[in-house]
Each structure stands twice: as structure tokens, then as C-alpha cells.
BAFI-3210 file (N, C-alpha, C; in Angstrom, 3 decimals, decimal comma, padded with zeros to 6 digits):
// residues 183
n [1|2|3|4|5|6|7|8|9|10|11|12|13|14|15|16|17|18|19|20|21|22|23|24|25|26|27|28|29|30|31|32|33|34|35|36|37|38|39|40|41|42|43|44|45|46|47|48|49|50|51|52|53|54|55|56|57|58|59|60|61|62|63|64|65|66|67|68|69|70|71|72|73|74|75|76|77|78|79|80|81|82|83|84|85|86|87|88|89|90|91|92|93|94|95|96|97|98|99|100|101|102|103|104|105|106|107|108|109|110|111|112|113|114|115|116|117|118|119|120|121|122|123|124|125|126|127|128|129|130|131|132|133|134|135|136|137|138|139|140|141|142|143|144|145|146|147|148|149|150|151|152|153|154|155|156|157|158|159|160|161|162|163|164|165|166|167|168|169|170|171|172|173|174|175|176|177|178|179|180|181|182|183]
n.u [-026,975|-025,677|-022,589|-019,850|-018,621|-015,539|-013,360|-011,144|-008,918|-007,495|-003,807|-000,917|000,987|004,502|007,813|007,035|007,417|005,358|004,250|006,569|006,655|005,039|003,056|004,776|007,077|007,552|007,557|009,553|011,575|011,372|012,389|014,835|015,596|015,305|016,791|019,610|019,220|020,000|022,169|023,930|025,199|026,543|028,455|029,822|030,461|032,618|034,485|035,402|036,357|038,408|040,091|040,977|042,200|044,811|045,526|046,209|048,037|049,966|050,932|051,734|054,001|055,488|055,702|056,779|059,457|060,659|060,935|062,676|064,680|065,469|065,991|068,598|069,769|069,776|071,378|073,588|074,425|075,796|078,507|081,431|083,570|081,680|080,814|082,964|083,287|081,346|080,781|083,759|083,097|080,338|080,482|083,199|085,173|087,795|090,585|092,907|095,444|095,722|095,583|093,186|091,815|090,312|089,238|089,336|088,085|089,816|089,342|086,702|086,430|086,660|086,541|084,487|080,868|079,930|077,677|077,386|076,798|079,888|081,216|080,855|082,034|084,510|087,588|089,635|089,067|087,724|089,427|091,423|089,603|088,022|086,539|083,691|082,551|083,290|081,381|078,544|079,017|078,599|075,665|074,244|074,932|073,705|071,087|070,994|071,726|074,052|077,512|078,401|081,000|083,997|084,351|086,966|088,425|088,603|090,707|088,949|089,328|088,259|089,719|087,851|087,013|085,676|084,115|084,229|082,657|080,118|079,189|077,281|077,159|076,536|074,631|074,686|071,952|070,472|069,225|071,080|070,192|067,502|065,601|063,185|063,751|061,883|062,294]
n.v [-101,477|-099,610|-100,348|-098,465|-096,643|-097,335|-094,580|-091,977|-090,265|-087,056|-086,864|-084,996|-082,915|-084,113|-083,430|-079,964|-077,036|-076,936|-079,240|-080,664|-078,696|-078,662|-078,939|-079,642|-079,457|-077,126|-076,157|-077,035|-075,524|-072,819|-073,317|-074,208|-071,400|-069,810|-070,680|-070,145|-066,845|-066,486|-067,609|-066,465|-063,653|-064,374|-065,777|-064,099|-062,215|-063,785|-064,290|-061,617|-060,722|-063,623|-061,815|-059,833|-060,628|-062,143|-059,352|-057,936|-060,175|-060,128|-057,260|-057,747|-059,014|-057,397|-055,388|-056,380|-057,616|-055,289|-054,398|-056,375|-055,156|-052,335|-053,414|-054,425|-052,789|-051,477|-052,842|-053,427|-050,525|-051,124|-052,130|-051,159|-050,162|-050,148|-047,382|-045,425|-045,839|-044,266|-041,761|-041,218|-040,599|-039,352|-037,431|-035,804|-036,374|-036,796|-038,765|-037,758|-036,415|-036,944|-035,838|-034,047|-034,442|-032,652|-033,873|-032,188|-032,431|-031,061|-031,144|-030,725|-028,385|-025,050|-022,836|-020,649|-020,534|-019,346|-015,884|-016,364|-015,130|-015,244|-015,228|-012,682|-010,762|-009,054|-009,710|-008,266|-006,668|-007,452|-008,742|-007,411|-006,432|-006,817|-009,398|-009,383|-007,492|-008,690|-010,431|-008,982|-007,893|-010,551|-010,749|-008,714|-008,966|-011,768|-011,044|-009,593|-006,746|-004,586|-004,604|-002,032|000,076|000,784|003,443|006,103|006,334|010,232|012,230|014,712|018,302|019,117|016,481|014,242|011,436|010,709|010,539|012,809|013,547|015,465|015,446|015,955|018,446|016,761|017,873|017,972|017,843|016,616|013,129|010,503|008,593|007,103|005,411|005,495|004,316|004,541|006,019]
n.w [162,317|159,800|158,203|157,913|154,964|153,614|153,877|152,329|153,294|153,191|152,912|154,466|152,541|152,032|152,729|153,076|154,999|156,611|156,968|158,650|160,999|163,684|167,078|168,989|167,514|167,462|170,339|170,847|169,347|170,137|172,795|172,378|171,215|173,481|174,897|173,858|173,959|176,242|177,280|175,300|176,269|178,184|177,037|175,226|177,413|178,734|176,612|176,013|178,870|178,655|176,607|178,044|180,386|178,753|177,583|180,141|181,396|179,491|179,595|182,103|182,456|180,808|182,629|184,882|183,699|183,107|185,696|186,680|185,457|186,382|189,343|188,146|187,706|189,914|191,010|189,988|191,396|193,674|193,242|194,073|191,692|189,562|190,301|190,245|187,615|186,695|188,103|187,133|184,505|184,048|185,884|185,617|187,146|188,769|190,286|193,237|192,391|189,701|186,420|184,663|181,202|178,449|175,470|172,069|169,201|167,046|164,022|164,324|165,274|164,613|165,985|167,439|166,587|163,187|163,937|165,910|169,477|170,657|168,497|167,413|169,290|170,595|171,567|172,313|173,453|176,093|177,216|179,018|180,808|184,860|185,617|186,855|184,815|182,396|182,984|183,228|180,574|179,104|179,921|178,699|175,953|175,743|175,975|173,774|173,831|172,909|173,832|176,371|175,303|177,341|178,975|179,376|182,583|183,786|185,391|187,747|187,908|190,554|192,197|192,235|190,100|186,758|183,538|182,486|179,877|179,943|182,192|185,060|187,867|190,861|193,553|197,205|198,333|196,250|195,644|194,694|193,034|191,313|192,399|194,984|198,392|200,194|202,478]
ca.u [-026,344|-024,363|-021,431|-019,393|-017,989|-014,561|-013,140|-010,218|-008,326|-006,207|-002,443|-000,241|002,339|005,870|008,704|007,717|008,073|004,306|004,529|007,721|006,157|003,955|002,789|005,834|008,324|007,460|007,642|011,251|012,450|011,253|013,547|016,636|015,803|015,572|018,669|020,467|019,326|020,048|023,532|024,909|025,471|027,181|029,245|030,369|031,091|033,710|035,365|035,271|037,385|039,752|040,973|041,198|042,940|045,534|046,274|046,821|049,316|051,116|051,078|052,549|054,912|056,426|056,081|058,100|060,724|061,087|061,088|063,998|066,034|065,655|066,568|069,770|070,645|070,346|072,546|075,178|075,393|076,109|079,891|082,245|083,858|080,803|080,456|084,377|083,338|080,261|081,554|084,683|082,274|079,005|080,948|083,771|085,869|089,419|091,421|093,803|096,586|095,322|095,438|092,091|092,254|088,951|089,827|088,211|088,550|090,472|089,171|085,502|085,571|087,256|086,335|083,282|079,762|079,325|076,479|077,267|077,625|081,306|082,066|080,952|082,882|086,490|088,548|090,668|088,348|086,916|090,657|092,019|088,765|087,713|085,259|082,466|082,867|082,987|079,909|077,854|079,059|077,852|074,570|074,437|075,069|072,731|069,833|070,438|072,256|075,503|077,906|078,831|082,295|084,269|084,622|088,042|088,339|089,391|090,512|088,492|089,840|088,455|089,846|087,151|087,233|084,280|083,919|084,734|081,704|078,567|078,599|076,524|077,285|075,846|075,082|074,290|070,574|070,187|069,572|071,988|069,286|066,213|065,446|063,151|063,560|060,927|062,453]
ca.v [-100,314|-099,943|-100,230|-097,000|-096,753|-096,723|-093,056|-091,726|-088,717|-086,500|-086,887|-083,593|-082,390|-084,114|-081,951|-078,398|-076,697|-076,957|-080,795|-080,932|-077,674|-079,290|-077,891|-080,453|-079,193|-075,401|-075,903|-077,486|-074,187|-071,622|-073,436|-073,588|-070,371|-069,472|-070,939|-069,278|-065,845|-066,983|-068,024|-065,664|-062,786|-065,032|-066,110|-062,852|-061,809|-064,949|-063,938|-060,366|-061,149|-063,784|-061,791|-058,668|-061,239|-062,228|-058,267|-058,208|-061,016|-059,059|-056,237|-057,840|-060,104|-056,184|-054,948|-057,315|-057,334|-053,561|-054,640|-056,827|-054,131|-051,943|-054,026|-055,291|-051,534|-050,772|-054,388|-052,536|-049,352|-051,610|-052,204|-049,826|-049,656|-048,525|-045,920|-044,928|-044,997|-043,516|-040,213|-040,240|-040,286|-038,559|-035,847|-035,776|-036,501|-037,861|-038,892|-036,707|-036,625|-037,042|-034,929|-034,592|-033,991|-032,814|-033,690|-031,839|-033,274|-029,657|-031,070|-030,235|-027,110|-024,219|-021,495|-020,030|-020,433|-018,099|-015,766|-016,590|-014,211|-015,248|-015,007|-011,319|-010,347|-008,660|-010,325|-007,425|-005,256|-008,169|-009,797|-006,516|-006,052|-007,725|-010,883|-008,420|-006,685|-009,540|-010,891|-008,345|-007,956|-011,505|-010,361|-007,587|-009,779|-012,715|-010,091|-008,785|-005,408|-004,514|-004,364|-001,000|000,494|001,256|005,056|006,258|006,957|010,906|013,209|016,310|019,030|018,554|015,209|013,451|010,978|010,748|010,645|014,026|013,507|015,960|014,956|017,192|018,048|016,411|018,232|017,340|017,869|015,774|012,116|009,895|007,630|007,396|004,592|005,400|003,817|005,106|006,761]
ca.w [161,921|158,763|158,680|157,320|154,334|153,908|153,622|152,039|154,598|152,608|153,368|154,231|152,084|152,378|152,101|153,278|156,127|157,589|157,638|159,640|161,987|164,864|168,224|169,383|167,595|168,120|171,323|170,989|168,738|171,605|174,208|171,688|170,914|174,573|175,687|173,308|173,720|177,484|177,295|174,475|176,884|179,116|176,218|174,904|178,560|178,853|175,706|176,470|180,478|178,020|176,034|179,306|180,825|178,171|177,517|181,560|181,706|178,575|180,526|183,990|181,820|180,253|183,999|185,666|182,764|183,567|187,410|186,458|184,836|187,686|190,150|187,872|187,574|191,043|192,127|189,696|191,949|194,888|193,309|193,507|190,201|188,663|190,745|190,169|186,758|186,503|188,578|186,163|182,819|184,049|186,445|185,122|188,545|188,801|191,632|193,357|191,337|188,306|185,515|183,779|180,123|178,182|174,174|171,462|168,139|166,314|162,734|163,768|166,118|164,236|166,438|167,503|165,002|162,602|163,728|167,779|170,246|170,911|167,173|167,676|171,050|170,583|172,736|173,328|174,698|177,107|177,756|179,798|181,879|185,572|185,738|186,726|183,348|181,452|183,269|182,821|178,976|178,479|180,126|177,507|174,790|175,687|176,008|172,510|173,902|172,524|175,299|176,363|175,315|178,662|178,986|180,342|183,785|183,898|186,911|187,486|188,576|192,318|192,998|191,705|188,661|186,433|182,440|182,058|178,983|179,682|183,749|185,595|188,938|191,741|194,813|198,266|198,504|195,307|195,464|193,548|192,757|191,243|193,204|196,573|199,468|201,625|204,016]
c.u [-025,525|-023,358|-020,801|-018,359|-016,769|-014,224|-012,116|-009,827|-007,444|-004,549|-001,711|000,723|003,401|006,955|008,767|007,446|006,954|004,262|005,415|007,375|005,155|004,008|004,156|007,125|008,363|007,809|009,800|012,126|011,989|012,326|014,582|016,532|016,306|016,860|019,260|020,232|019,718|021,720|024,445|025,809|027,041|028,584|030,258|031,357|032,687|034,291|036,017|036,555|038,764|040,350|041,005|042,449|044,454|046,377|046,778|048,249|050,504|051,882|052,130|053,771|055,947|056,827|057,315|059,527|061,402|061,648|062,682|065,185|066,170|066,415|068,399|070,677|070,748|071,321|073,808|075,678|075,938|077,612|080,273|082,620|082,971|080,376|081,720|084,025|081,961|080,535|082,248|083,868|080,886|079,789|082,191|085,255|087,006|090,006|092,177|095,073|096,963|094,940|093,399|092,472|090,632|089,888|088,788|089,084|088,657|089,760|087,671|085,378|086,935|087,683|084,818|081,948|079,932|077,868|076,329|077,190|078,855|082,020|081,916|081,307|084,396|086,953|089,013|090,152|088,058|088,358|091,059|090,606|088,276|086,389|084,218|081,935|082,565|081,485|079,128|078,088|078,668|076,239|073,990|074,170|073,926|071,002|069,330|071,047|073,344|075,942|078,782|080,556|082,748|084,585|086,008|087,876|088,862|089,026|089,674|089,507|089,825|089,079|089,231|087,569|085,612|085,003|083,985|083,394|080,508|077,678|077,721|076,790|076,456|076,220|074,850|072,705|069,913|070,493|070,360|071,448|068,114|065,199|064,780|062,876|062,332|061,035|062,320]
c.v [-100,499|-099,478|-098,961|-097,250|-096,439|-095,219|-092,855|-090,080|-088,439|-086,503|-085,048|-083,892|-082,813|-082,940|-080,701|-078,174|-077,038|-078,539|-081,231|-079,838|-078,731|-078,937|-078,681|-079,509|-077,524|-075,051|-076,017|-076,220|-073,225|-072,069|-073,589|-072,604|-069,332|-069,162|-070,126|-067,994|-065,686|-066,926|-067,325|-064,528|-063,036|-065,428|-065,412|-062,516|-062,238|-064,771|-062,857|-060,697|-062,099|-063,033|-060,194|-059,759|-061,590|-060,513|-057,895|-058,732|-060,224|-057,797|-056,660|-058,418|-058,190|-055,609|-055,352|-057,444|-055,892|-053,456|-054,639|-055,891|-053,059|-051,932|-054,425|-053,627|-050,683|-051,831|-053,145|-051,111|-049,569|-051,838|-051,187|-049,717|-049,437|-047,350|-044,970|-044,378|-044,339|-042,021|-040,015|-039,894|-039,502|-036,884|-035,502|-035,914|-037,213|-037,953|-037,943|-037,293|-036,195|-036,010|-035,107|-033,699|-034,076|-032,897|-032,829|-032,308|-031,522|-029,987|-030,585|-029,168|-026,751|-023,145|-021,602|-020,273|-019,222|-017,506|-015,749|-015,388|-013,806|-015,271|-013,271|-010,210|-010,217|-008,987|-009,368|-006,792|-006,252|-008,796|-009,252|-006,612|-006,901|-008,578|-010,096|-008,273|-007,284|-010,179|-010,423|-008,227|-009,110|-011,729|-009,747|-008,794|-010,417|-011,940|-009,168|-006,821|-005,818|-004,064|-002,980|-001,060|000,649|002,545|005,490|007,264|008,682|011,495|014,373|017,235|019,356|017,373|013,856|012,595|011,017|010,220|011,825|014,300|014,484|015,479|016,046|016,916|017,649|016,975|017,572|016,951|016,786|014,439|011,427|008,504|007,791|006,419|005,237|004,514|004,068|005,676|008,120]
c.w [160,670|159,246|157,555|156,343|154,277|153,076|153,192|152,869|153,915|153,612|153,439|153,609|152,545|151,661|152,747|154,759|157,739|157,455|158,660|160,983|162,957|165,575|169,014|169,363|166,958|169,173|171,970|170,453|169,665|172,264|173,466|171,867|172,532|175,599|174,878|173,741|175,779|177,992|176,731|175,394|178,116|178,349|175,912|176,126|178,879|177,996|175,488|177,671|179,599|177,546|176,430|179,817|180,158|177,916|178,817|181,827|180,843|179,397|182,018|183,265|181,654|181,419|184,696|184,941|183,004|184,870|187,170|186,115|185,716|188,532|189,767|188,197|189,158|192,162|191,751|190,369|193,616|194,695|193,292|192,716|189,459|188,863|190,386|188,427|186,125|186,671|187,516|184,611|182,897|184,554|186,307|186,323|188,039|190,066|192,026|192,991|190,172|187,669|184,211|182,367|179,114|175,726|173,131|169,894|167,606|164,470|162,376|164,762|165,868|165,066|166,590|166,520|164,799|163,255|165,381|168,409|170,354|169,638|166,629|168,440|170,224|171,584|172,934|174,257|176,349|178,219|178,984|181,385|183,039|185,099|185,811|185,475|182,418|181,934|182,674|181,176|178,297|178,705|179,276|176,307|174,632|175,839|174,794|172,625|173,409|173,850|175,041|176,710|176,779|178,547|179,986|181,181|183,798|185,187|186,717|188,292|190,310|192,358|192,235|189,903|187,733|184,685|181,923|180,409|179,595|181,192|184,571|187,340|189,701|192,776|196,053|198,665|197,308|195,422|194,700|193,037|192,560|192,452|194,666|197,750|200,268|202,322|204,150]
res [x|x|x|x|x|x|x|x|x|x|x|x|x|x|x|x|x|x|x|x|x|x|x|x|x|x|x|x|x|x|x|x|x|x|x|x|x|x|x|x|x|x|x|x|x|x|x|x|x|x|x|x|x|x|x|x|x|x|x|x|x|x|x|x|x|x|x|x|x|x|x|x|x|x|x|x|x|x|x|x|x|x|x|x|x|x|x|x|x|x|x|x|x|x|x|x|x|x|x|x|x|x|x|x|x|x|x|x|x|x|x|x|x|x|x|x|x|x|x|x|x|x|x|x|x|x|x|x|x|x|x|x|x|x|x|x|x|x|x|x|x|x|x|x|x|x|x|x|x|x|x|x|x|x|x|x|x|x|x|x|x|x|x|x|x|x|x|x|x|x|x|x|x|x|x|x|x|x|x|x|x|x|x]
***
């Protein structure tokens, strides 16, 4: 038999990418690739819950600080002297005895606002008349009515008093109310 000449077998390409590619190490970039697209989710997730977790603890850490102040403010209504002075500065309470005294600083309250109600009220008229009177005239007021003049009481000639103004008599058969009852 002869023997076979020797042959020359072309060499591949050093350097690019299909020399270093082989069914080997194809097979090796699938399972990186694998794992990774494997694990990422898992990854994310765990970074995702840290940093739930960290705004949590923030959260219980501000809670409990709040707890604390709570709790400190309801030790302090277990003494009595803050309750002595709580009453005298919230409700304005004093002992029996004691004179209470409310101050008002005179350099910033003149009088009344311009423009008030009570800077538009005549004291005289209101000074003479019962509590009723004045009630109702601050009813009036705060509603935007002007409060009605008082009309003087006169006698009639029966007995009766009235307004002696444009009264019309009332007889017996005539209700004295618009108002019906029902009956």
C-alpha cells in the first residue's frame, strides 16, 4: 500500500470569536445564562423585602418613640401638682379663697374692633334693659338684624298697656297667633 502523503489541514482563525465558540463552551453560556435568569428574580425580591424591612424598623423605631411620649405624659397626670396646675392654666380654677385675676395687657386692647358688632351697640340703650333683652339683641345683631328699638310701654284707656302705635284690637273669637296647634 502506499503510504499517504503528508497533508497540510488548514488551521482556524486565532483571535475571533468562532475559534473560542465550541459545542463545549455553548453549552457552558446557556447554564450561566440560565442561572442567572434563574436567580435574578430571587435577587431583586431580597432587595425589594431589605429595604421593606429597613423602612419598617424606621417606622416602629418613630412608633415606639411616640409610645414613649405617651406613656411619659400620662406618668405626669399621675402627680398631683400637674393636675393643680393644669386646672389653674387650662380651666382657669383657683382654690377657695383665692382671688382670680384675668390681665389684659391695656396697650393692645383699646376697645372693641372697628367694624364689630360691639363697636356698633349703644350701651345705653342695652345697659338699662333685662338679660333677656340683651340676649336676644345679640341674637339680632349676630344674624345681621339691627336690634329693635324698645317701644314705650303705654296705658290704654281700658287698663290695658300696649304701644298705643296702630294696635288693632283683639277680640275674643280671634286667635292671638298665627301659629296652629291642631286642636
Amino acid at each position: 500500500m502506499p503510504t499517504p502523503a503528508p497533508a497540510l489541514n488548514p488551521a482556524r482563525p486565532r483571535g475571533s470569536w468562532t475559534a473560542m465558540l465550541t459545542w463545549r463552551a455553548a453549552v457552558i453560556l446557556l447554564v450561566v445564562a440560565l442561572a442567572i435568569a434563574v436567580v435574578a428574580p430571587s435577587v431583586r425580591a431580597y432587595v425589594d423585602q431589605q429595604s421593606t424591612l429597613a423602612e419598617l424598623r424606621e417606622d416602629a423605631t418613630v412608633a415606639q418613640a411616640e409610645v414613649d411620649d405617651l406613656n411619659a405624659e400620662l406618668a405626669r397626670w399621675d402627680d398631683r401638682a400637674f393636675i393643680v396646675a393644669q386646672a389653674r392654666e387650662r380651666l382657669a380654677y383657683v382654690f377657695p379663697g383665692e382671688t382670680p385675676f384675668r390681665v389684659v395687657d391695656a396697650e393692645t386692647v383699646d376697645g372693641p374692633a372697628a367694624g364689630s358688632p360691639a363697636a356698633e351697640r349703644q350701651p345705653e340703650v342695652a345697659a338699662g334693659a333685662p338679660w333677656y333683652d340683651r340676649l336676644w339683641d345679640s341674637v339680632l345683631v349676630a344674624g345681621g338684624d339691627a336690634p329693635v328699638k324698645d317701644v314705650e310701654q303705654t296705658e290704654r284707656p281700658d287698663g290695658a298697656t300696649g304701644s298705643g302705635e296702630g294696635e288693632e284690637e283683639v277680640g275674643e273669637s280671634e286667635p292671638l297667633t298665627d301659629v296652629d296647634f291642631g286642636g
